[in-house]
N, C-alpha and C positions, 0 to 999 in steps of 0.2 A: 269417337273412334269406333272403326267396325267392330265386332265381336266375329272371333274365332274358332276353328277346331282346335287344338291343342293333340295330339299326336305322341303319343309318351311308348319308351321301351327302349332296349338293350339294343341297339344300331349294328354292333357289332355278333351279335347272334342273333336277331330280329329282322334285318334291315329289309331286304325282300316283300315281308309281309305286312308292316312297318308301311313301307310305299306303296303297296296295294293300297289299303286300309286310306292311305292320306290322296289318294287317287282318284277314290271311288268317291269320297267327300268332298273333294275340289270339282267333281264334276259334277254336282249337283248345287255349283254358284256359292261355295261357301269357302273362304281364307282359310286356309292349314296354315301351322307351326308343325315342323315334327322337330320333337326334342328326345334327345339321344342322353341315354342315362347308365349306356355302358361305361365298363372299366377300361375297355380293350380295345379300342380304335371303334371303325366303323362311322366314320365319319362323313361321308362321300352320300351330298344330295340330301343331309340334316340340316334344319336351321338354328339351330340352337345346339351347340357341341357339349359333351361332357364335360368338358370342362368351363365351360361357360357358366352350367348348371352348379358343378362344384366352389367355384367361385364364390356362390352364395353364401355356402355355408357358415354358420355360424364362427367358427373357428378356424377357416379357408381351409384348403382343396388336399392341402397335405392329410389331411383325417381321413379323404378317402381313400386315394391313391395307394394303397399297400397291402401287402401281400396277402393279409386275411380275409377270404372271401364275404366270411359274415360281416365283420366289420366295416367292410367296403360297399355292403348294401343300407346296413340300417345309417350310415353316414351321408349315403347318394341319396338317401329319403331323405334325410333330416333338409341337407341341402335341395331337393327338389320342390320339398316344403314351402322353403323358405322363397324360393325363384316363381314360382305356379302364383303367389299370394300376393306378391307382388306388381303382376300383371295386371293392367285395366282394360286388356282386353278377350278375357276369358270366355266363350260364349256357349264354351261345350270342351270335355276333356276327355280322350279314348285312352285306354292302356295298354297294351298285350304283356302277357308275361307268365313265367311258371313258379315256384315258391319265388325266389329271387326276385323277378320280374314285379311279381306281385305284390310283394312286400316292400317294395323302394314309391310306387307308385302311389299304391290307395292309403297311405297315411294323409299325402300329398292333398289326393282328392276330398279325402274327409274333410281338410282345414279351408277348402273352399264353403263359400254360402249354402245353405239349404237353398234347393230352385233351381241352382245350375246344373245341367245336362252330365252325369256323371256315368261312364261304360268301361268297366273292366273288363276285358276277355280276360279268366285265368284259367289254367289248368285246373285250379284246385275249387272252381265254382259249384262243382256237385257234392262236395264235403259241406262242413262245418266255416261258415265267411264269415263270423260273426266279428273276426278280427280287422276284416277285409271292410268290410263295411260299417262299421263301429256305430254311432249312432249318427251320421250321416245317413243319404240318400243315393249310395253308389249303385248301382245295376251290376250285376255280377253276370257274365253271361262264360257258358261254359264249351273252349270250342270242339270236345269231344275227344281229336286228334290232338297231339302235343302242338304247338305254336313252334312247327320246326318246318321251314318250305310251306311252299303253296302248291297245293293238291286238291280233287276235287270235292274232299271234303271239307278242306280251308278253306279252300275260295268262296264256297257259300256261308259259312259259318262267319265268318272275318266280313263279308259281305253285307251278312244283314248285321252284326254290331255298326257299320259303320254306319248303314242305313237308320237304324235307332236312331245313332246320336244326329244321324242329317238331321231327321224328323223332329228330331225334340228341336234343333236351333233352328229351322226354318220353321216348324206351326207352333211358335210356344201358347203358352193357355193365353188366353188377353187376360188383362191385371182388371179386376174387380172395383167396381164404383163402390163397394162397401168401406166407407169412410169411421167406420164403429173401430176403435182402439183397439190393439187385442190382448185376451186373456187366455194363460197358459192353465190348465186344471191335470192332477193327476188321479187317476181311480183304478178301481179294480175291481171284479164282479161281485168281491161280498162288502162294496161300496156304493155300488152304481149307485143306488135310492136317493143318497146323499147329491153327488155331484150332479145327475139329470136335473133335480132338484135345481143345483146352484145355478146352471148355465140355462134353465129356463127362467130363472129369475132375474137373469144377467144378459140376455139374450137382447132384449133389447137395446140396450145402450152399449154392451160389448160385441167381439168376433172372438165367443169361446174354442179354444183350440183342447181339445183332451188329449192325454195321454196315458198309456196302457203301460202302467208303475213294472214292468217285466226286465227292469234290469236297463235293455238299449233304450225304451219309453222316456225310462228317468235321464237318460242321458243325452239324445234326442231333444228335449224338454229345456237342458241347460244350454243345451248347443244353441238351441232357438234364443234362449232367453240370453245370450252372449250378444248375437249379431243385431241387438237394439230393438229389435221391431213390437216389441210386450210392452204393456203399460202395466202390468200387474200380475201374479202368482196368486192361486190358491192350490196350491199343492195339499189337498185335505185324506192322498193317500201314499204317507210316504215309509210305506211297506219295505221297499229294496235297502233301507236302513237296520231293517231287521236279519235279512237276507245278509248283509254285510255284516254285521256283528254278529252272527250265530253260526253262519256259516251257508247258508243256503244256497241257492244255485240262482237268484236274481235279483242278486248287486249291482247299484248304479256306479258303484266307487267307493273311495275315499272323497273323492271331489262331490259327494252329493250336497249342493246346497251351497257351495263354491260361485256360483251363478249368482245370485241371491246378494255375498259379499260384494261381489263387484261392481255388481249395479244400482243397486240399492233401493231395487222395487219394490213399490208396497206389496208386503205379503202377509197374506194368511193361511197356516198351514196347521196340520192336524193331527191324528194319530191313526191314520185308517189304514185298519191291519197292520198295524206292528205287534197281534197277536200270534203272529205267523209267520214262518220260514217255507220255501218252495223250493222240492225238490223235483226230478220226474217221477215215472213209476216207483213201487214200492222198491224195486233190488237196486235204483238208485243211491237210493238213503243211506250214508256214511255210519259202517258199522258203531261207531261212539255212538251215535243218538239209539242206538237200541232198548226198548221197552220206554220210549217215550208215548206222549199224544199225539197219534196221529190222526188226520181227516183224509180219506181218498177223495178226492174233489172229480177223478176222474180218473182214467186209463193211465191218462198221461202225465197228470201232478199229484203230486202227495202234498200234501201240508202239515207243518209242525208246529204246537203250541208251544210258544218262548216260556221257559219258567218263570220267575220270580227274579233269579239273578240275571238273566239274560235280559228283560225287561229292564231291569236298574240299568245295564251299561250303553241298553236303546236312547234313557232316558238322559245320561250325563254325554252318550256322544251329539246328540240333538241339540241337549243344554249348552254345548259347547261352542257349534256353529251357529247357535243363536246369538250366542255375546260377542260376536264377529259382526254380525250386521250391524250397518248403521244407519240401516233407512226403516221405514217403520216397519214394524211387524207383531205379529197378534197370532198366538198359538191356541188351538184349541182345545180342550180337554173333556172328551164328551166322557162323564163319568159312568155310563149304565153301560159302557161297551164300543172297541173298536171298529167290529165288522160284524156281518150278519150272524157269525158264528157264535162272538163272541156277545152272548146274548144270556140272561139266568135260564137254565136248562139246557143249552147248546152245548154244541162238541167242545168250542174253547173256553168255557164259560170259566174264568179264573179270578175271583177276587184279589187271591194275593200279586199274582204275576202282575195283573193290572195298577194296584195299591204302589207296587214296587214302582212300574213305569210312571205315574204320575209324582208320585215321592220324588225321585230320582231328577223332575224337570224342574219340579219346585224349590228341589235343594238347590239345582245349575243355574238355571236360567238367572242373569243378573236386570231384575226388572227396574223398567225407566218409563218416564210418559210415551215413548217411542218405542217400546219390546215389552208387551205385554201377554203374562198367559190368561186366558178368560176360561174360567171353570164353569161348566154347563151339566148340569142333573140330566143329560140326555144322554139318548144312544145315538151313534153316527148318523142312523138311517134315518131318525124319526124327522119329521118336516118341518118342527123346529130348531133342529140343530143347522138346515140349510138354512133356513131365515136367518140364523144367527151368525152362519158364517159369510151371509151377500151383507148385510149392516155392519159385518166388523170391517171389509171389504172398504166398501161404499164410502167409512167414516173415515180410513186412512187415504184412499183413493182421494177421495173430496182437500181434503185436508193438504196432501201433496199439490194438488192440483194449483189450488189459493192459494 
């Protein structure tokens, strides 16, 4: 089946621009869908009606249809969700929209594949998108003017989105002869030493994918490891753990390690930087944490060393989603220190915070020949702690594999 545009927005406040948008794509030899995801008519020259869309819904069409505006968005999402995922013949997805608009669509698009062709136009693209784009691959594009008629500074704007998304579904990348399994890694720069380490030692017989532990990184990371295509996890910096229990500004979730459950990848993971919470600049910083340790790592982030008790509730929430997995897994415990910092003489250097976090895994974790902690007299960085963590790899990896 051929692969499509896909055409999304509010028919009934949109429609005009909406038909541009799906015009200029059609004439460039590629199948439009436009799908109408208004409340309020607007039907005329859609292929897909709002109510067609609502249909899907998890709990049908009644949940949208009424009177509450908010209501009637985050429900036309859930249901557009559910209709877009659906489809096998998705080959690229455009949106236009403003709060409203915006927020019914890029849910939708997040819950498609990493790879596919993803173009929001939204009004609200020059703010804060992190909601908009969540740890998907969506394009945010911003048309300047509101998404209200076609004028001459819409028609260019709406023009080159749709050009984008032609581009991306007429030259996609060619798909790579690289036949090497692949491996998901997370790090952070007072870890790099570590993970360069592991993926040049892994380089060969894997396709190491990194990711930048910053909250969307780690999420990102599980999104990938959801959609099948991983053979294996060494998550050896799983930092945004600390961030989410202390409070910091770069949390992957509650669901971190959620991934992990379901699939039941070989994993090995670690403790790199869960000496530390990330915030921005200093006047960011949440007045409670006042006369703590802090490290200015830069202009832009501050870093906080987790106490003693904070470290314990790292280590029982850790210990917790470990006795959840049931495929193997091998946690690491480098005892001289998490991250570059946290080194004897360094800014974080904390024996007991540390004592506490390891304590705290030991006491949780319920170990089995399949969920093992391996305690290591090293520091994160040193080059044998990556040797130790491509052989603990390697042993479960092999093992699966037989």
């Amino acid at each position: 089946m051929s692969n499509k545009a896909y055409v999304v927005g509010t028919a009934d406040t949109k429609g005009p621009e909406l038909a541009y948008v799906r015009d200029l794509i059609a004439a460039l030899g590629l199948e439009t869908v436009l799908v109408n995801v208004g409340t309020k008519g607007g039907e005329d020259g859609v292929d897909v009606t709002a109510a067609s869309v609502a249909a899907c819904h998890p709990e049908g069409p009644a949940s949208i249809f009424v009177n509450e505006r908010g209501q009637a968005v985050v429900e036309m999402s859930r249901a557009l969700t559910e209709f877009i995922t659906e489809q096998d013949d998705v080959g690229g997805i455009i949106g236009l929209g403003g709060s409203g608009g915006s927020g019914i669509i890029a849910p939708a698009m997040q819950a498609l594949p990493i790879g596919i062709p993803k173009v929001m136009v939204s009004t609200l693209a020059s703010g804060d998108v992190s909601a908009y784009v969540g740890a998907s691959d969506v394009n945010m594009f911003h048309p300047v003017t509101d998404v209200s008629g076609l004028n001459r500074v819409s028609r260019k704007l709406l023009g080159n989105a749709a050009n984008a998304l032609a581009g991306m579904m007429k030259f996609p990348v060619p798909e790579s002869a690289d036949d090497r399994p692949a491996l998901v890694l997370s790090m952070f720069g007072v870890t790099t030493p570590a993970v360069q380490a592991i993926t040049d030692g892994l380089n060969s017989d894997f396709d190491c994918l990194v990711f930048h532990a910053t909250g969307s990184g780690g999420r990102s990371m599980e999104q990938l490891i959801d959609q099948g295509d991983v053979a294996g996890v060494l998550d050896i910096t799983t930092t945004e753990i600390c961030d989410l229990v202390v409070g910091g500004f770069l949390s992957a979730g509650e669901e971190r390690l959620d991934s992990i459950v379901r699939t039941k990848l070989p994993y090995v993971g670690s403790c790199g930087a869960l000496d530390m919470a990330n915030f921005w600049g200093p006047e960011s910083v949440p007045s409670q944490f006042k006369g703590r340790n802090f490290y200015h790592h830069n202009a832009q982030v501050t870093l906080m060393r987790a106490t003693p008790e904070e470290s314990a509730r790292i280590g029982v929430w850790i210990g917790t989603k470990l006795n959840a997995c049931a495929g193997p897994v091998r946690f690491l415990l480098p005892l001289r220190g998490v991250s570059a910092l946290d080194v004897e003489g360094g800014p974080f250097y904390d024996p007991a915070a540390s004592l506490a976090l390891f304590q705290a895994l030991r006491d949780t974790v319920e170990q089995t020949p399949d969920r093992q902690l391996v305690e290591l007299d090293l520091h994160i960085n040193d080059p044998e702690f990556s040797a130790a963590a491509i052989e603990a790899f390697k042993d479960i990896y092999d093992e699966k594999e037989a």
